[in-house]
N, C-alpha and C positions, 0 to 999 in steps of 0.2 A: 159268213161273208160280212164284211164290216159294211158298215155305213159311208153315206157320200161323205161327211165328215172325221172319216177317218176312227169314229171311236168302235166299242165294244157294243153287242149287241147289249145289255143289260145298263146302256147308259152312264156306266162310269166313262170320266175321260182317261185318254192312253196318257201316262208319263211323257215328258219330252223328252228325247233321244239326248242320251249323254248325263240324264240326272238319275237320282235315286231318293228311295224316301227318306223323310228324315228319319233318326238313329233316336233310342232316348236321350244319349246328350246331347244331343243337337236340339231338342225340344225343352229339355230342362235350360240349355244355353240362354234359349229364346226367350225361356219362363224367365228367369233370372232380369235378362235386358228390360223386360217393361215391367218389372218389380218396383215400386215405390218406395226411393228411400226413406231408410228411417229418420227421424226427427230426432235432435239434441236435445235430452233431456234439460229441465231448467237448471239444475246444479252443474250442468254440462258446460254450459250458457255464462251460468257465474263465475265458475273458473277459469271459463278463455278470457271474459273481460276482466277478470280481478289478474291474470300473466300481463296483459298488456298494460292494463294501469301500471303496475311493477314496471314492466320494460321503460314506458317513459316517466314513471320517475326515479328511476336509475339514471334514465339520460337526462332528466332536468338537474338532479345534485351532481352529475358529472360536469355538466355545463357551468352548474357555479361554481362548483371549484376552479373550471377552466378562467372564467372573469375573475372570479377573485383574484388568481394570481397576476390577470392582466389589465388589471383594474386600470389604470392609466391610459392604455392603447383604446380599451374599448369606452371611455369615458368620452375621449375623443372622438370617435366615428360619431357617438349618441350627441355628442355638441355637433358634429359637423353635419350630420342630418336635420338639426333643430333648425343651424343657421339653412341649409338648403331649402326648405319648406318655408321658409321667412324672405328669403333674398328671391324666389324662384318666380312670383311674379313679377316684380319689378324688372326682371332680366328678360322674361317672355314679353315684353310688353316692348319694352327697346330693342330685343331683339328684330322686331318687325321693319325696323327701320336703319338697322344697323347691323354689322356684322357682331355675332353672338359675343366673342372672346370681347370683343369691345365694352359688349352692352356687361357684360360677367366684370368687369375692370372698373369700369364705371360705377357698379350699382356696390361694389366690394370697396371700392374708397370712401365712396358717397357715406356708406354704412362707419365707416372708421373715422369721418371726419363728424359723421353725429354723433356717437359714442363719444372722442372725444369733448368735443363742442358741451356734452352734459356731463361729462365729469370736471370741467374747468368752472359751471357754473355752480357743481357743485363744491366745489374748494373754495370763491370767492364767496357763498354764500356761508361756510362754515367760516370763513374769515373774517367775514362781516362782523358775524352774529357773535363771536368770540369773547372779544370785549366785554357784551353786556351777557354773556351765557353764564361768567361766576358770580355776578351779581342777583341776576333770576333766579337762579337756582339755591342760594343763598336767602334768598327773602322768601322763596317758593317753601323751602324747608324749615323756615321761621313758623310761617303760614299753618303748614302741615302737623308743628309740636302743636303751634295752639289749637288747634282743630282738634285734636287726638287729646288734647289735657281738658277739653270740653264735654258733654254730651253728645251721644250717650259712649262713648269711650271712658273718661275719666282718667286719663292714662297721668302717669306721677312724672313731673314738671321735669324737664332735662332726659326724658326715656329717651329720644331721636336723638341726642347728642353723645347720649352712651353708646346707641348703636352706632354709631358714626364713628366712636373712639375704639370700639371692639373690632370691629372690620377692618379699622385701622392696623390694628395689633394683631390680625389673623393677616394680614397680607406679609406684613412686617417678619412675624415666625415661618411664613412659606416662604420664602422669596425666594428660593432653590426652585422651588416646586414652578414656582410662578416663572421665571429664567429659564426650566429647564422646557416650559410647555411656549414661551416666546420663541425659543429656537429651534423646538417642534413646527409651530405655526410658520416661521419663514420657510424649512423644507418646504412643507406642503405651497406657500405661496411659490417659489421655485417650481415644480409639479405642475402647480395651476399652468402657470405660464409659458412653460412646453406644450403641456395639453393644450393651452388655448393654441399657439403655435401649429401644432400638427392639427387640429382644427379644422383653422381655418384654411391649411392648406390643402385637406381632403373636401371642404366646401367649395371651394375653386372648381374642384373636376368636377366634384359630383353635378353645379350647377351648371356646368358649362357641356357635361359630356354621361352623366347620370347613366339616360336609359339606354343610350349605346354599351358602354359598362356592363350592365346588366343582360343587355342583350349577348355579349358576347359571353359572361358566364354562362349564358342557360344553353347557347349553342353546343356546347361541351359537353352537357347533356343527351342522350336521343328524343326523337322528335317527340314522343307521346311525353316521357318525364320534364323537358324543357319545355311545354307546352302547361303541362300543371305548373312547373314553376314559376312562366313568366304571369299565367292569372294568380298565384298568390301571393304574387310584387306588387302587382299594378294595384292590386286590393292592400294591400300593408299600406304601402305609398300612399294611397291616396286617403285612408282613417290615418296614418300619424301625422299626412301634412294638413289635413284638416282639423286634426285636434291642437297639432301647434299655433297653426296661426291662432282658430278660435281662444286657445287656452291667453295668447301674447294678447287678443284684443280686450277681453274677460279684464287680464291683469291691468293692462293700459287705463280700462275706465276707471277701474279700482282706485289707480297711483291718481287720476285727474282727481276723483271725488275726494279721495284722503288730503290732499295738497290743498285741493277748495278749503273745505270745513278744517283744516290745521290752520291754517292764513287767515279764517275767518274769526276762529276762534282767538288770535294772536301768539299761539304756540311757535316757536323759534324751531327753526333748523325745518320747516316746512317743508321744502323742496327736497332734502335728504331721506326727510321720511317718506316722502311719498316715493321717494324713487326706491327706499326698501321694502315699499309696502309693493311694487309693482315686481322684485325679485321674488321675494317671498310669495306672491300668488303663483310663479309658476310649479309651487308644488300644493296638488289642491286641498281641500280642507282644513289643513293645519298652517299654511303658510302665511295666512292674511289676519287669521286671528294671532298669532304670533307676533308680528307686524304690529298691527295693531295695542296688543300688549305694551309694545315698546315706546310706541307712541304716547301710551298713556301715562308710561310712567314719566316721560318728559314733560308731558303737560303738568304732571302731578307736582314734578320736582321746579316748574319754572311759575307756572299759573294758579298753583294753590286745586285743594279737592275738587271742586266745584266743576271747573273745566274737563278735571280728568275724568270726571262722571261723563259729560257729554261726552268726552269722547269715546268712551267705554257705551254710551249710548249708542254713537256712530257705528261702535262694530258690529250691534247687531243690527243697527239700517244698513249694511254693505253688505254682512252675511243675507240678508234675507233677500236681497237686491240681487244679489249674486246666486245663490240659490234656487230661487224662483224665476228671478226673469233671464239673465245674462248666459250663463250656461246652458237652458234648454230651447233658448233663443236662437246662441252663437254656435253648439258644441252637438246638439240634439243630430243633428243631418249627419256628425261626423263619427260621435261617440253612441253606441246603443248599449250603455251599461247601467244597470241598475244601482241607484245610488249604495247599496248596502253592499255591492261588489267592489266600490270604486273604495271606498270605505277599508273593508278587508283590503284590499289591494296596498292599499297605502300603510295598513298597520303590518303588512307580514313583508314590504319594502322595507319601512324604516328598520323593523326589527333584526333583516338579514342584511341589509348595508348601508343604515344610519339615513343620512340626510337625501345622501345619492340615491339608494334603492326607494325612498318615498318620492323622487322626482320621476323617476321612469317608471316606476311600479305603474300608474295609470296608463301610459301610453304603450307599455310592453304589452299589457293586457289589453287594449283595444285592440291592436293589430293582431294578436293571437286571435280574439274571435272576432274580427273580419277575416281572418284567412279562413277559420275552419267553415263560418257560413258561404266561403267562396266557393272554397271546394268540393262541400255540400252541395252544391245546386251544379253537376256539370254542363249543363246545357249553358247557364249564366256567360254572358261576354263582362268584360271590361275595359274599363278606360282610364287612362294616366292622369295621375292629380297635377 
């Protein structure tokens, strides 16, 4: 007789109506499901990451050949972001009180009318100085034989006038050479001048209509991939506009300090150089001691050794000023690269596209890794520089 609960007298429970026991595959299935998977060995481990390394540098030499051959188009975009991170406050600020296109009009002639405005002082001042710049340089090189036919040099009387007369004669036997690289150099100014062109005319939207832009490419997207996309905009955006401006103000103290101590010193064509020393700092490390090189050799050739010493003194108070204080100062909040990155950065720039790849080589690489720490972290929000 069963029990009031229905089971067997010996205390097993009855099956439930409609089931059966399990089968051996059905219990080896089961064994199988809460089996612990195995672990990737470490050479397992070294070859997924050494395929992927492969894959993206496959796709970063695919990439350079793609610029290479659009070198022009994308010089542009990379000028026309530079100026948008430069114009963008100026335009939000007027914005506030004025309609945007206005304020973007405004601050876009304002900009072209001080551009010019220092290129006119700088022509009046190379015109000034003109006059007495063959004279200076003629006594300055006077200066310099007797200097070198002195202590501890000794150099034999007329050496500086031979070289003078060789270089002479080596310009003289190229002049092909020399002709055919002057009408190389106009192409490229022609070049410039487009680019600058196309520029300024993708600066216009970008500052006036940027993150809608933006927005609308990632909408194209779906929501989870245009959701990473738009956090690893807002983060690029906001380290390259922060590295530009820092990098323009960096440069600006640089061209005031160099134009000081030129003008103090009595060095001629001041305001030229400081205004090449403020080009040259926007590509970093090499740009300002270059600069400065050239400065000296003008001090050398117009003011005699002496001068050009101090100013060869000068570059290393500007580097060390610049190094220590200015950069980790202005650039610290925006750039987090280790100086010996920023360093290689610039040497495998220059090496892979000259003058240009050492100008973006730094800021390619800061927004690479701001993006990759963005991504890293997803929980991380952001915000529009």
């Amino acid at each position: 007789m069963p029990g009031r609960t229905g089971g067997r007298r010996d205390g097993r429970a009855r099956a439930p109506l409609g089931s059966r026991p399990a089968g051996p595959r059905r219990r080896a299935a089961l064994a199988r499901d809460t089996t612990v998977p195995v672990r990737p060995t470490g050479l397992e481990r070294v070859a997924g990451r050494a395929w992927r390394l492969l894959a993206v540098a496959v796709a970063g030499y695919a990439g350079y050949l793609i610029v290479s051959r659009l070198l022009l188009p994308v010089v542009a975009v990379f000028v026309a972001l530079v100026v948008t991170a430069v114009l963008r406050p100026p335009v939000d600020l007027l914005a506030r009180r004025m309609p945007r296109a206005l304020a973007v009009l405004l601050t876009v002639l304002g900009s072209l009318v001080l551009l010019a405005g220092l290129g006119t002082l700088i022509a009046v001042v190379v015109r000034s100085q003109s006059g007495q710049l063959g004279g200076q340089v003629r006594g300055g090189l006077d200066r310099l034989e007797h200097w070198l036919e002195g202590p501890p040099f000794h150099a034999r009387a007329g050496t500086l006038g031979d070289l003078r007369q060789r270089f002479g004669q080596l310009l003289s036997t190229h002049r092909q050479a020399v002709l055919s690289t002057a009408v190389t150099g106009a192409g490229w100014v022609v070049e410039a001048v487009a680019g600058g062109a196309l520029a300024l005319f993708c600066a216009v939207f970008f500052t006036f209509s940027g993150e809608r832009m933006w927005g609308w490419g990632t909408s194209l997207l779906t929501t989870r991939t245009g959701s990473v996309w738009r956090r690893a905009g807002h983060a690029a955006w906001r380290t390259f506009a922060g590295y530009t401006r820092g990098l323009f103000l960096v440069a600006g103290t640089n061209a005031v300090l160099v134009g000081v101590g030129l003008a103090a010193l009595g060095v001629p064509l001041a305001v030229p150089l400081a205004f090449l020393e403020f080009v040259a700092a926007l590509i970093p490390l090499i740009g300002s001691p270059i600069a400065l090189a050239i400065a000296s050799l003008v001090a050398l050739a117009t003011r005699g050794p002496v001068t050009a010493l101090v100013v060869l003194a000068m570059i290393v108070v500007i580097g060390q000023l610049e190094g220590h204080v200015l950069h980790p100062l202005v650039m610290g909040w925006a750039v987090r690269l280790h100086p010996v990155a920023v360093a290689l950065a610039v040497a495998v720039g220059g090496t892979l596209g000259g003058i240009v790849g050492a100008a973006v080589a730094v800021p390619v690489l800061s927004v690479g890794w701001a993006v990759f720490r963005e991504l890293r972290a997803p929980g991380s929000g952001s915000g529009s520089g």
